[in-house]
MARMAR-235427 format. One record per atom (N, C-alpha, C): residue number from 1; residue in one letter; atom name; x, y, z. Coordinates in steps of 0.2 Angstrom, whole numbers, padded with zeros to 4 digits. Each point is the difference from the previous one (the first is absolute). Layout:
REM MARMAR-235427
 seq type atom    xx    yy    zz
 NUM    A   CA     X     Y     Z
...
//
This chain:
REM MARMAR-235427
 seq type atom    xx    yy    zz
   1    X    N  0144 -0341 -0383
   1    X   CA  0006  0005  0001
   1    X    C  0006 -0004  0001
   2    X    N  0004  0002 -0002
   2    X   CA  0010 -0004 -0001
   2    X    C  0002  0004  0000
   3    X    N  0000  0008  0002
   3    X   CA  0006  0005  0000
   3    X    C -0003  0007  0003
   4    X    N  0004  0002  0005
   4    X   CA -0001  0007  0002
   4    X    C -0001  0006 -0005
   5    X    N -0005  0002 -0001
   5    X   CA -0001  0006 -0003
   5    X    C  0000  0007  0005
   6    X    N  0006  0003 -0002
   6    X   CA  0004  0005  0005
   6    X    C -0006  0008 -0002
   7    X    N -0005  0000 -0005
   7    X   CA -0002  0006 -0001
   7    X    C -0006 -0003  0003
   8    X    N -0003 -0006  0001
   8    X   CA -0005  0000  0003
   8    X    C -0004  0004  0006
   9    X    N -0005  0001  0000
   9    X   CA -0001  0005  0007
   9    X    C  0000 -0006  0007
  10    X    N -0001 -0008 -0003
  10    X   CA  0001 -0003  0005
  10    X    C  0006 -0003  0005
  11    X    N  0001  0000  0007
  11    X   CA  0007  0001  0002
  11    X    C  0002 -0007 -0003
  12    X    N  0008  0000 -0001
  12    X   CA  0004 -0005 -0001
  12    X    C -0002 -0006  0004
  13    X    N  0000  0002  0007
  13    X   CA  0000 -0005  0006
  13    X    C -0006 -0005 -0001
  14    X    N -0005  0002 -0003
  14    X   CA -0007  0000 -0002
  14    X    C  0000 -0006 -0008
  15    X    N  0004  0004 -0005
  15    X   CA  0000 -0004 -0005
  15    X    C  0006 -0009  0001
  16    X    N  0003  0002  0005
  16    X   CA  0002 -0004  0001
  16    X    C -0002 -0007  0004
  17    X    N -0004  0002  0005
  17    X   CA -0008 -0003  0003
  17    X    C -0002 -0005 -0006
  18    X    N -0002  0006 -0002
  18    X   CA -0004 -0003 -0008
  18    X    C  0004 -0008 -0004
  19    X    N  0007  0004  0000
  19    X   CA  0003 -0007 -0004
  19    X    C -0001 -0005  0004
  20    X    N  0004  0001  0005
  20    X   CA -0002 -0007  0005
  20    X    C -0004 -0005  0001
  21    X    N -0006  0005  0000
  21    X   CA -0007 -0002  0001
  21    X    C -0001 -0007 -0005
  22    X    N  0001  0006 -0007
  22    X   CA -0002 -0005 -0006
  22    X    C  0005 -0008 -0002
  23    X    N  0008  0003  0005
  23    X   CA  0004 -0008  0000
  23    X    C -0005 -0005  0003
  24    X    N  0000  0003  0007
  24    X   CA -0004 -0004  0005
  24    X    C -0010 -0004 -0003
  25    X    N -0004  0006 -0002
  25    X   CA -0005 -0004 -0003
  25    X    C -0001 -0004 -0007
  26    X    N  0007  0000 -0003
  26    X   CA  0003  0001 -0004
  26    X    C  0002 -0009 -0001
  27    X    N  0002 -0003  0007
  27    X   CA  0006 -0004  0001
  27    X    C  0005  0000 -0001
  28    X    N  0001  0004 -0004
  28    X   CA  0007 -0001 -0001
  28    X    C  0005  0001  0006
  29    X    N -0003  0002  0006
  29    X   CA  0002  0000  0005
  29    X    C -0006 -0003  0006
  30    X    N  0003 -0007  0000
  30    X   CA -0006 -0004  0004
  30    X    C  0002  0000  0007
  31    X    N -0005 -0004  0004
  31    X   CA -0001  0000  0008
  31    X    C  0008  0001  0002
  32    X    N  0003  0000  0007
  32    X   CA  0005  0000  0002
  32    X    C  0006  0002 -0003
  33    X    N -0002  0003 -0007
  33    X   CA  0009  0001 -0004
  33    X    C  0001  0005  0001
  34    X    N  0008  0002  0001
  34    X   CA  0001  0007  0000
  34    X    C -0001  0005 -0005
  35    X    N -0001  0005  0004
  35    X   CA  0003  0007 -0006
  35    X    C  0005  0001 -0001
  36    X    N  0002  0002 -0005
  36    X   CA  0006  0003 -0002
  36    X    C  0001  0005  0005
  37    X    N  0008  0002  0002
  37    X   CA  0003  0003  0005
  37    X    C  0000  0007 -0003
  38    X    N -0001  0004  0007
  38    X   CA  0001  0007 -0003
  38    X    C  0005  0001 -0005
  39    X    N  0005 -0001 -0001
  39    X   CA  0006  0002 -0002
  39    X    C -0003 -0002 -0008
  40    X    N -0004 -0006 -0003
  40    X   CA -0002 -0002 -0003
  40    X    C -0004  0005 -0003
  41    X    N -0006 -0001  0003
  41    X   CA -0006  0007 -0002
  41    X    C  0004  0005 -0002
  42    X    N  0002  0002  0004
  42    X   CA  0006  0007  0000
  42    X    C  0001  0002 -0009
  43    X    N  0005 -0005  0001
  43    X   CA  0003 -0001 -0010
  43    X    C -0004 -0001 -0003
  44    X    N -0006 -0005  0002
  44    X   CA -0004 -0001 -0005
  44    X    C -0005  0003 -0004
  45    X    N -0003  0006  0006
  45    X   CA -0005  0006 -0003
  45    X    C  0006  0006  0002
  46    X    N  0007  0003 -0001
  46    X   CA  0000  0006  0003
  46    X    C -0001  0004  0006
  47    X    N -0003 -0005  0005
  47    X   CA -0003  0002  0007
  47    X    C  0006  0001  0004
  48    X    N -0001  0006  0002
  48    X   CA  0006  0003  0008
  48    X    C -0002 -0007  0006
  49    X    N  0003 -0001  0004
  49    X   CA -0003 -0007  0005
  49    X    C -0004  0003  0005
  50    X    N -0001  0007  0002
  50    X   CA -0006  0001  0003
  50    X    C -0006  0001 -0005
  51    X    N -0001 -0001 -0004
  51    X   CA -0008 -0002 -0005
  51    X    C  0000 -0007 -0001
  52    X    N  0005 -0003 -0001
  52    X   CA -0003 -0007  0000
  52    X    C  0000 -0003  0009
  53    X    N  0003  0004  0003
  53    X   CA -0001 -0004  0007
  53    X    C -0010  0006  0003
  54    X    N -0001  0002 -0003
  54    X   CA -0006  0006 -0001
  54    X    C -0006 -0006 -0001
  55    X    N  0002 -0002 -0007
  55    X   CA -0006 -0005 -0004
  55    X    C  0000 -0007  0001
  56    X    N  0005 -0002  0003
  56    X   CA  0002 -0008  0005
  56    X    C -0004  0001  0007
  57    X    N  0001  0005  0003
  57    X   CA -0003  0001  0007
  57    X    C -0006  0000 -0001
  58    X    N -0004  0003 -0004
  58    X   CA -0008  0001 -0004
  58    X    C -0005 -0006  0000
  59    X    N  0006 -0004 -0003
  59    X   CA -0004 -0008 -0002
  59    X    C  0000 -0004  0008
  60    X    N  0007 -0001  0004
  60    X   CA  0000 -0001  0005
  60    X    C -0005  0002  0005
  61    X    N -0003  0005  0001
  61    X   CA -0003  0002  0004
  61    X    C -0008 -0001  0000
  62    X    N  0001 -0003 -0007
  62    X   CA -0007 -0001 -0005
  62    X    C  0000 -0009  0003
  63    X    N  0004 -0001  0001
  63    X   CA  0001 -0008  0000
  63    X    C  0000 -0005 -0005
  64    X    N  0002  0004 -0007
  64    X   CA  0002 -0003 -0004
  64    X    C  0009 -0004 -0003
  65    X    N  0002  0004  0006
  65    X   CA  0005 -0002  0001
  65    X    C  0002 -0002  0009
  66    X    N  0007 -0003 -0002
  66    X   CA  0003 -0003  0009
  66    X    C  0005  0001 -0001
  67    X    N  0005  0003  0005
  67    X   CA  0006  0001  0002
  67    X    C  0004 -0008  0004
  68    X    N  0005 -0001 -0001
  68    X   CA  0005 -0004  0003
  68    X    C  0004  0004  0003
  69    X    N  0003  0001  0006
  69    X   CA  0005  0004  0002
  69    X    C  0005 -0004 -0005
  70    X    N  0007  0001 -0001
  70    X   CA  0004 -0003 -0004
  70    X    C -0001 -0004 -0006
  71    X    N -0006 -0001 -0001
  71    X   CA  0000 -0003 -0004
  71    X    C -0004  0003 -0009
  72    X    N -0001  0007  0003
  72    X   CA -0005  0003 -0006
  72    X    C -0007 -0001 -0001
  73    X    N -0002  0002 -0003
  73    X   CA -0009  0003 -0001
  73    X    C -0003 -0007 -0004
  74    X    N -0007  0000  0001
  74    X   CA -0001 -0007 -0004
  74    X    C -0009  0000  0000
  75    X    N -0004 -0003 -0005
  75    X   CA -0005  0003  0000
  75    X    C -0004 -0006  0003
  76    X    N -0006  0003  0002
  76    X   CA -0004  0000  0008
  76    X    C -0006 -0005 -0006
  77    X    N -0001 -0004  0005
  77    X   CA -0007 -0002 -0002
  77    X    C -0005  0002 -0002
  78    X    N -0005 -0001 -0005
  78    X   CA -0007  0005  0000
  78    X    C -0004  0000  0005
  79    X    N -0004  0006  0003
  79    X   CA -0001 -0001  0005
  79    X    C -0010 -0001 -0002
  80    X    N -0002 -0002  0006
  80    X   CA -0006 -0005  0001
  80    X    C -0005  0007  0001
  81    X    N -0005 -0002 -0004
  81    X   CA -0007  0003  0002
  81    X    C -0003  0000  0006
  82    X    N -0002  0006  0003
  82    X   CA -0003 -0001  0008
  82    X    C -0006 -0003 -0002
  83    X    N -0005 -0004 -0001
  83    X   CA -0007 -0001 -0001
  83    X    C -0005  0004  0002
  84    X    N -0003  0004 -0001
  84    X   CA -0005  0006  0002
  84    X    C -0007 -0003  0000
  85    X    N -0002 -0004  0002
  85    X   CA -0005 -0007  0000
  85    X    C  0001 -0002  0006
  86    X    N -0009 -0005  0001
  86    X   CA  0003 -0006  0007
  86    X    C  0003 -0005 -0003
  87    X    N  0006 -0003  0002
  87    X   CA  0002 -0004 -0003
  87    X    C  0007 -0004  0006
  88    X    N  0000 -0005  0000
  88    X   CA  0004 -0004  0005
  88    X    C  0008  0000 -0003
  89    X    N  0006  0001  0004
  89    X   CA  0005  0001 -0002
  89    X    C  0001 -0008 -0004
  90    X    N -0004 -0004  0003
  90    X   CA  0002 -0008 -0005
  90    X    C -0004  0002 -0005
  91    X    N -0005  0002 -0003
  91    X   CA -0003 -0002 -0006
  91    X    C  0002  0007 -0005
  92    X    N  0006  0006  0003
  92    X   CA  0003  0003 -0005
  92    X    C  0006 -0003 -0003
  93    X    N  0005 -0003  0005
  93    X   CA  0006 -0004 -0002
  93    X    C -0003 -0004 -0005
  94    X    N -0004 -0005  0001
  94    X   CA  0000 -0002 -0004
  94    X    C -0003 -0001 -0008
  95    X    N -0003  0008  0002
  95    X   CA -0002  0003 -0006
  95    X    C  0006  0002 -0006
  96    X    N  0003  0002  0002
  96    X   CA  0006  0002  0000
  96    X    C  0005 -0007 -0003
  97    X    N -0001 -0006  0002
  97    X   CA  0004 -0005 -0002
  97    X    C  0005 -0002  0005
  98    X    N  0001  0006  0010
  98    X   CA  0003 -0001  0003
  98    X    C -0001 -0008  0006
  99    X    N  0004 -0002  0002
  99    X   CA -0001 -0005  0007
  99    X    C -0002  0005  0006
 100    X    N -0004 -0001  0004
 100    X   CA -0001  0005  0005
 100    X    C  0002 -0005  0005
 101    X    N  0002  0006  0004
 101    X   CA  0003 -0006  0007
 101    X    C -0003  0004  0007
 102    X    N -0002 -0002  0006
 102    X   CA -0001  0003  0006
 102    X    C  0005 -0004  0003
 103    X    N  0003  0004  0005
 103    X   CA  0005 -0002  0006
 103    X    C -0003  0002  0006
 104    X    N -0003 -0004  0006
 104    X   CA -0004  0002  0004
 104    X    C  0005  0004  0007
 105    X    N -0004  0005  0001
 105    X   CA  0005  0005  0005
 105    X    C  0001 -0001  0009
 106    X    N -0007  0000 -0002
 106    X   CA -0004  0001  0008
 106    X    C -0006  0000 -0001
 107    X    N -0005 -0005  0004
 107    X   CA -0008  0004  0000
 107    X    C -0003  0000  0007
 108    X    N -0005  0003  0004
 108    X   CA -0001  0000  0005
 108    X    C -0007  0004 -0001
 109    X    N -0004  0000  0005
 109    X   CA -0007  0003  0001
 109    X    C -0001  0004  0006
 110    X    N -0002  0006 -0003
 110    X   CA  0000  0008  0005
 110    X    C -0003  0001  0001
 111    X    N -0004  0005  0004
 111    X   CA -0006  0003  0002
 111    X    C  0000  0006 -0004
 112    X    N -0003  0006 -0006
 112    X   CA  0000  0003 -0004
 112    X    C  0001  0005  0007
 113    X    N  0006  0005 -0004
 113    X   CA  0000  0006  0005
 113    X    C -0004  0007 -0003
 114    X    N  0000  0006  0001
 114    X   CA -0005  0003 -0002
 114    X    C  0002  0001 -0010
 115    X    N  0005 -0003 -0001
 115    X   CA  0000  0003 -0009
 115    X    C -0003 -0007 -0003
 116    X    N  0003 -0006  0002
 116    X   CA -0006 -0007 -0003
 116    X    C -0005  0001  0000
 117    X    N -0003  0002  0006
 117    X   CA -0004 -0001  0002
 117    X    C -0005  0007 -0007
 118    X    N  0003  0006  0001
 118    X   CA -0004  0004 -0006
 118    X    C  0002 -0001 -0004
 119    X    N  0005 -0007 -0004
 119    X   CA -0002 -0001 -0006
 119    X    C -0002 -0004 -0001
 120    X    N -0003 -0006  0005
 120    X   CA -0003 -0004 -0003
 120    X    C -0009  0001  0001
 121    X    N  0000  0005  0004
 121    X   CA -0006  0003  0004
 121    X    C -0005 -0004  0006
 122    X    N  0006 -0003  0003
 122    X   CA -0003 -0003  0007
 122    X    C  0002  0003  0006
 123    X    N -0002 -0002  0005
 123    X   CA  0001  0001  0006
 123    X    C  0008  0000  0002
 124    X    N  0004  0003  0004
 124    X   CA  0005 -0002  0003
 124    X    C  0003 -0003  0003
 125    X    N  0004 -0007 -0001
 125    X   CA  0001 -0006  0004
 125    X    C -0004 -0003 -0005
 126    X    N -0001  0001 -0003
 126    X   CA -0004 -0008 -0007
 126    X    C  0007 -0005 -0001
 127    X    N  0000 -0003  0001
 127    X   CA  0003 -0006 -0002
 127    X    C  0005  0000 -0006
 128    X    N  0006  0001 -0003
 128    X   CA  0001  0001 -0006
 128    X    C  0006 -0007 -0003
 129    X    N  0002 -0002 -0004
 129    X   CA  0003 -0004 -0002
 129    X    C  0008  0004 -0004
 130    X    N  0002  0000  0003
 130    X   CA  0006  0002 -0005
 130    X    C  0007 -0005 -0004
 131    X    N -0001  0001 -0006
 131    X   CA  0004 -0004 -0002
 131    X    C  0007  0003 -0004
 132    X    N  0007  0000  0002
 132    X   CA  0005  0002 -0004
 132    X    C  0004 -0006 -0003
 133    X    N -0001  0004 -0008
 133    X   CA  0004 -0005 -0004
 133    X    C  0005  0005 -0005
 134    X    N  0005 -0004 -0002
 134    X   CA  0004  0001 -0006
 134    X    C -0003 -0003 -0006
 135    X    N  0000  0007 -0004
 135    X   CA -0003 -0004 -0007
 135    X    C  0005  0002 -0005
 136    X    N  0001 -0006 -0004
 136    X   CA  0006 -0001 -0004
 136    X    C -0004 -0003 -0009
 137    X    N  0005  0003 -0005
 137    X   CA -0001 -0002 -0006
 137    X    C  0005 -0004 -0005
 138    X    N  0000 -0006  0000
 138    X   CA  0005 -0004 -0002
 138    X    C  0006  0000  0003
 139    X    N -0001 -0002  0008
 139    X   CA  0004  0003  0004
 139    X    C  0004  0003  0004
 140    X    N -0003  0007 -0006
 140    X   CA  0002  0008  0003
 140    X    C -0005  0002  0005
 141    X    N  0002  0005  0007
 141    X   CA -0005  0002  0005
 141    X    C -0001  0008 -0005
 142    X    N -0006 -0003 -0001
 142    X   CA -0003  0009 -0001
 142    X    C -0002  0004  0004
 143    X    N -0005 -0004  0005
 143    X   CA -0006  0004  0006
 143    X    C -0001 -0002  0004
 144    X    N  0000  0005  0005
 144    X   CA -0001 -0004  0009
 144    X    C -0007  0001  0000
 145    X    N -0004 -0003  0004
 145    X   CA -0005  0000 -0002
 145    X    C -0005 -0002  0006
 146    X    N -0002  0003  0005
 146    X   CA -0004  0001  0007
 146    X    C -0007  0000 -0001
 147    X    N -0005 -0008 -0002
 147    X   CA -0006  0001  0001
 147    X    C -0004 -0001  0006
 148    X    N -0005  0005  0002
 148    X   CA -0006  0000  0006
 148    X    C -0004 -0004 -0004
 149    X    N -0003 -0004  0002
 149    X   CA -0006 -0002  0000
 149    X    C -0006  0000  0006
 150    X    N -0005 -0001  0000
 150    X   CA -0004  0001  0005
 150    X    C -0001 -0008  0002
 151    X    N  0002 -0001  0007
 151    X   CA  0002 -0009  0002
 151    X    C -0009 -0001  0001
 152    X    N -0006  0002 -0003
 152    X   CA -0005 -0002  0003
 152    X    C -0003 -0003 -0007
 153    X    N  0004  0003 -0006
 153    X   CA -0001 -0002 -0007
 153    X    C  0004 -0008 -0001
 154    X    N  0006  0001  0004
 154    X   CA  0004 -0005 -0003
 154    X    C  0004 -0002  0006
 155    X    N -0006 -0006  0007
 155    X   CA  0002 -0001  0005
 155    X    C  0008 -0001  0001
 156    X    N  0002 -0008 -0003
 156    X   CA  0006 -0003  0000
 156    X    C  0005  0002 -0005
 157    X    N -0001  0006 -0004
 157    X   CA  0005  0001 -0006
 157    X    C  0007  0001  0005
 158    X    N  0002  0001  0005
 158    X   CA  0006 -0001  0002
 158    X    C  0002 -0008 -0001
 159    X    N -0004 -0004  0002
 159    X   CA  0003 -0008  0000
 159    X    C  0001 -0004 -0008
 160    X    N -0001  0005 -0004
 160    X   CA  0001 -0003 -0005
 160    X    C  0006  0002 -0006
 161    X    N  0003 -0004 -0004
 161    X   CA  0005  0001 -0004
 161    X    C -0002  0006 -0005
 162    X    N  0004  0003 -0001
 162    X   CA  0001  0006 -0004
 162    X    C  0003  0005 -0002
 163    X    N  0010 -0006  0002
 163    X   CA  0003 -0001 -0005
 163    X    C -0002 -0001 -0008
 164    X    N  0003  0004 -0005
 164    X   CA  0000  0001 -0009
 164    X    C -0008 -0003 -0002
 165    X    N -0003  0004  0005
 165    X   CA -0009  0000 -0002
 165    X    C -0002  0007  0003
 166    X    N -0005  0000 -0004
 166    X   CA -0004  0008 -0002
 166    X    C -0004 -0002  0005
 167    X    N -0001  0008  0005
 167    X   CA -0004 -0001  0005
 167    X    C -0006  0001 -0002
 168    X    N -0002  0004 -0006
 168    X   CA -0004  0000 -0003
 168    X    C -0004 -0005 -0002
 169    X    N  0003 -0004 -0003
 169    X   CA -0003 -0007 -0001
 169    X    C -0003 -0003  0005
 170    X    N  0005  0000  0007
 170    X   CA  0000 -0006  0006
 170    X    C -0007  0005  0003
 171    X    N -0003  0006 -0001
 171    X   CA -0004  0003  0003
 171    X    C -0006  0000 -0005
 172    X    N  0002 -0002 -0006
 172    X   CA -0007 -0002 -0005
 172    X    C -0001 -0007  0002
 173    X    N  0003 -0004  0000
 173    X   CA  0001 -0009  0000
 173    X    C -0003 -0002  0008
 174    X    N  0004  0002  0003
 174    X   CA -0003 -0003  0008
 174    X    C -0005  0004  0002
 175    X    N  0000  0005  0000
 175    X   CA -0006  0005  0003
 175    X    C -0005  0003 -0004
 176    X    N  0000  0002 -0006
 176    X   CA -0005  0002 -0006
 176    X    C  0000  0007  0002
 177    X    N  0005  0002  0002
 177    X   CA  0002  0007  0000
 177    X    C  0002  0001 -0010
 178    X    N -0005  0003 -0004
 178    X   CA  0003  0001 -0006
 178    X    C -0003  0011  0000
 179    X    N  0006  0001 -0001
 179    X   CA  0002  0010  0000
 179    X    C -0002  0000 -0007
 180    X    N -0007  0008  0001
 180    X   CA -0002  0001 -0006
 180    X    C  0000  0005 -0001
 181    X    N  0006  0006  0006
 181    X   CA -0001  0006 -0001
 181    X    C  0007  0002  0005
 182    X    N  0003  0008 -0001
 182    X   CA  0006  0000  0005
 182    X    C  0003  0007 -0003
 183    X    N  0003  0003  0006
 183    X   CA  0004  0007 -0001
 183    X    C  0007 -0001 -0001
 184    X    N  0003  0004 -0001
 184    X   CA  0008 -0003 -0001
 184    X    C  0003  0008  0000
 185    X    N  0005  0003  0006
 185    X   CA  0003  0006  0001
 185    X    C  0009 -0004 -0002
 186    X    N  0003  0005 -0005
 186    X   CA  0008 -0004 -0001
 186    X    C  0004  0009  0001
 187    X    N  0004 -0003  0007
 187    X   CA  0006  0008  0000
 187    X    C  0006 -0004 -0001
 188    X    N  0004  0006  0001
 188    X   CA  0009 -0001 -0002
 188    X    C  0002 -0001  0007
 189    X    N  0006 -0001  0001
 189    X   CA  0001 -0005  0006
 189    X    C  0009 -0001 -0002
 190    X    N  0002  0001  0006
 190    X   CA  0008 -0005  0002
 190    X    C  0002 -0006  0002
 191    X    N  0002 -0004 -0002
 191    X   CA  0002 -0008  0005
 191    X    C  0005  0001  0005
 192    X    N -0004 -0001  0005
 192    X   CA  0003 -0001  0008
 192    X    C  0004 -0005  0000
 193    X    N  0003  0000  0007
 193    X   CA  0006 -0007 -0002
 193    X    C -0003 -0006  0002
 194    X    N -0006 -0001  0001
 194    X   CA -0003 -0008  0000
 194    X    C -0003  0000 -0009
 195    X    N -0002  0004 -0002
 195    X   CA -0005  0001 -0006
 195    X    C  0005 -0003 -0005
 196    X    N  0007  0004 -0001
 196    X   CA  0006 -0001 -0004
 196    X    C  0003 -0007  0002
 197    X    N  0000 -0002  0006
 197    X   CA  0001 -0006  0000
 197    X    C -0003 -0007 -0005
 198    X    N -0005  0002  0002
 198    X   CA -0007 -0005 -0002
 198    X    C  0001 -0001 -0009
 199    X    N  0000  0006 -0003
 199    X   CA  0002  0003 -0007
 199    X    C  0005  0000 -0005
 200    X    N  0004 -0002  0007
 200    X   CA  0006  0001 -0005
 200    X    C  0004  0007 -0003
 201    X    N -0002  0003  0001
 201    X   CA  0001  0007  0000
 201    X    C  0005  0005  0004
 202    X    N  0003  0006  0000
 202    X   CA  0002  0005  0005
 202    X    C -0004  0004  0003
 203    X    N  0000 -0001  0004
 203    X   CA -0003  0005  0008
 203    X    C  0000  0006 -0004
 204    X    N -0006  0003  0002
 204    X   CA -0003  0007 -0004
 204    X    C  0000  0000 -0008
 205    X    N  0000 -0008 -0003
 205    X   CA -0003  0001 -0006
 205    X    C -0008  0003 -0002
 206    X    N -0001  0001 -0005
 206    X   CA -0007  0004 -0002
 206    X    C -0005 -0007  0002
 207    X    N -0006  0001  0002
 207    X   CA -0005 -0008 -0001
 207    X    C -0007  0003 -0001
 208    X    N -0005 -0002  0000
 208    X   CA -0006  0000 -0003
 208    X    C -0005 -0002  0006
 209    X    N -0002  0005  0003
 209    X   CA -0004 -0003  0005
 209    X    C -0006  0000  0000
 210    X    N -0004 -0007 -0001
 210    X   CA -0008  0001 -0001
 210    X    C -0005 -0004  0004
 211    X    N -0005  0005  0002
 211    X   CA -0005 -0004  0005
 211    X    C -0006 -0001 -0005
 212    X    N -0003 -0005  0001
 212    X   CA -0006 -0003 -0004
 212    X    C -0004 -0004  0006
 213    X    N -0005  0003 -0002
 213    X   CA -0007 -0003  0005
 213    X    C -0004 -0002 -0005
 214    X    N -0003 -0008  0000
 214    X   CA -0004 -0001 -0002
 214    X    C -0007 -0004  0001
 215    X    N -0004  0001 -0002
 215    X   CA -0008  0000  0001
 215    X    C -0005 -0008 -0002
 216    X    N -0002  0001  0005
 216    X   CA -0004 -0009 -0004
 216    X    C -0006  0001  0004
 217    X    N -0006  0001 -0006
 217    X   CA -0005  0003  0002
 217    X    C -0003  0008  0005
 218    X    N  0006  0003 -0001
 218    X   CA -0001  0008  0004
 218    X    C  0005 -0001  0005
 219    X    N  0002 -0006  0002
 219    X   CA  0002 -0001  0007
 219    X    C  0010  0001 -0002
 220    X    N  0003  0004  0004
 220    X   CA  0006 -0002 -0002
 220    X    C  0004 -0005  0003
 221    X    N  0002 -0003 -0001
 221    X   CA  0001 -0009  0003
 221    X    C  0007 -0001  0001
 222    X    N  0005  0004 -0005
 222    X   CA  0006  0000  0000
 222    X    C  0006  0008 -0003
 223    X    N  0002  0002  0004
 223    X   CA  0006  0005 -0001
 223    X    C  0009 -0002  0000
 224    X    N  0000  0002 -0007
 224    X   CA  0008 -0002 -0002
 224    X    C  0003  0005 -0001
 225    X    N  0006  0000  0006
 225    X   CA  0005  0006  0000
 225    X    C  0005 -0004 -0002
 226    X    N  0005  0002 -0007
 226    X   CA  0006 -0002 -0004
 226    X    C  0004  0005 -0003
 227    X    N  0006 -0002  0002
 227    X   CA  0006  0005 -0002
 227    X    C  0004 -0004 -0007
 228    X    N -0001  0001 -0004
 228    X   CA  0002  0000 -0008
 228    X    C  0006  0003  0000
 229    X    N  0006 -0005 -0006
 229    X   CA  0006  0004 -0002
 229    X    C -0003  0005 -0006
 230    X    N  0004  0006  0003
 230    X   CA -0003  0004 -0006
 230    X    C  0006 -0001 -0007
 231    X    N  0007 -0005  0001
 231    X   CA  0002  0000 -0006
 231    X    C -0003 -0003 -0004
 232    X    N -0005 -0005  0002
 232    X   CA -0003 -0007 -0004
 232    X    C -0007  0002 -0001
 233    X    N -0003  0006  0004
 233    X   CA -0006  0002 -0004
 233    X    C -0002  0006 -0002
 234    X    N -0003  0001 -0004
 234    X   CA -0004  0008  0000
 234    X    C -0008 -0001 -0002
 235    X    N -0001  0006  0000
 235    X   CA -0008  0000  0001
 235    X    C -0001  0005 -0009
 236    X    N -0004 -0004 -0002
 236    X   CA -0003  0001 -0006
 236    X    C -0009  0001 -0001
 237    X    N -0003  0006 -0003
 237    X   CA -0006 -0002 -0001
 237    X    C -0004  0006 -0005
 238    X    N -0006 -0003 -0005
 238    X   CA -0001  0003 -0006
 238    X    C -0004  0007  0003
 239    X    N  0001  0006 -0002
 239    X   CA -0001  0007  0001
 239    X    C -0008  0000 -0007
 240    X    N -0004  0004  0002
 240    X   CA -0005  0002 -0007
 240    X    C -0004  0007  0004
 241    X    N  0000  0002 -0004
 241    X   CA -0005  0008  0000
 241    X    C -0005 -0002  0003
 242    X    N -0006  0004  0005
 242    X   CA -0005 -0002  0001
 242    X    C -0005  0004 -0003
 243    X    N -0007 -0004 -0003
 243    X   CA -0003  0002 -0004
 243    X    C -0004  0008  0001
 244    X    N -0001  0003 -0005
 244    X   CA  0000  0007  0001
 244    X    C -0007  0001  0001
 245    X    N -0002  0005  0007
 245    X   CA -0008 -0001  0002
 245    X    C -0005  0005 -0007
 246    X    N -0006 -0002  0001
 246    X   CA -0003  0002 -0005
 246    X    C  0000  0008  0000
//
């Protein structure tokens, strides 16, 4: 599509989406370059300035675009696949071809209060390992990232490095913790003013908030609570009928 078709039943603001889109996937309008200014669209398709500020707001909101105050609209990164699999935030960066990076926050070891404690299904006061890190992709912060571990599985894991290495790894390598099973709940979410710090982000941006427990021989051994930028990812996954009973 290159031009507003005005008898369409679809809305102008809509075909104008369209255009964009196909600049954008298109390259002809690559990472960080700007859009053309309303004034521009305007002329260029016939549009009054509240349809193209209608169809501009669309993609922006979608995250396919970024706003500059003063400086005009400019198009957004592609954004990243949530993985819907077990799978360690290092072995999908660099699935991906990304640098992964951790910046280490805080870790300390609790006593599980009654919600650790039910999701890991122990006792109360069990021992817990907690470790906060920043997790970065080509040294962009994507994810904050608060793993439990249970300190009974993985004594000294506090004493050990764990700066830009996969705790998953350091938990298959040192302790032969190796996960072969795990749940994963993801809801929507606002970034607080420590979370937007961390991020990089505005206080009460959208983020992606996901707790995963996972399993090593039935036992849960470790729970990871992370709050995801939602500009930089979305959640993708294949749909199919299910098979019709006899």
């Amino acid at each position: 599509m290159t031009t507003i078709d005005p008898n369409s039943p679809v809305p102008k603001y809509f075909q104008l989406r369209a255009i964009l889109l196909d600049l954008i996937d298109g390259a002809e309008l690559p990472v960080d370059a700007p859009i053309p200014s309303e004034r521009e669209l305007c002329g260029r398709y016939g549009l009054s300035r509240m349809t193209v500020r209608q169809g501009v707001d669309q993609l922006v909101t979608e995250g396919r675009l970024y706003r500059v105050p003063g400086k005009g609209t400019f198009v957004a990164r592609p954004k990243l696949e949530m993985p819907l699999r077990l799978v360690s935030f290092t072995e999908d960066m660099l699935a991906r071809g990304l640098r992964p990076g951790a910046v280490d926050l805080s870790r300390r070891t609790v006593p599980a209060d009654g919600w650790l404690a039910r999701m890991f299904d122990v006792a109360p006061g069990t021992p817990v390992h907690v470790v906060e890190r920043l997790r970065t992709a080509g040294g962009e912060p994507m994810a904050l990232e608060r793993a439990h571990v249970l300190a009974s599985l993985a004594p000294d894991l506090l004493d050990r490095r764990l700066a830009d290495r996969s705790l998953y790894g350091v938990l298959e390598a040192v302790y032969g913790l190796v996960f072969d099973a795990g749940d994963q709940t993801i809801d929507a979410g606002l970034a607080d003013t420590a979370e937007a710090r961390h991020l990089q982000i505005a206080k009460g941006s959208a983020v992606l908030l996901l707790r995963r427990r996972s399993f090593t021989n039935g036992v849960c051994a470790e729970l990871g609570v992370s709050t995801y930028r939602a500009d930089r990812y979305q959640i993708h996954t294949a749909l199919g009928n299910p098979p019709s009973l006899p």
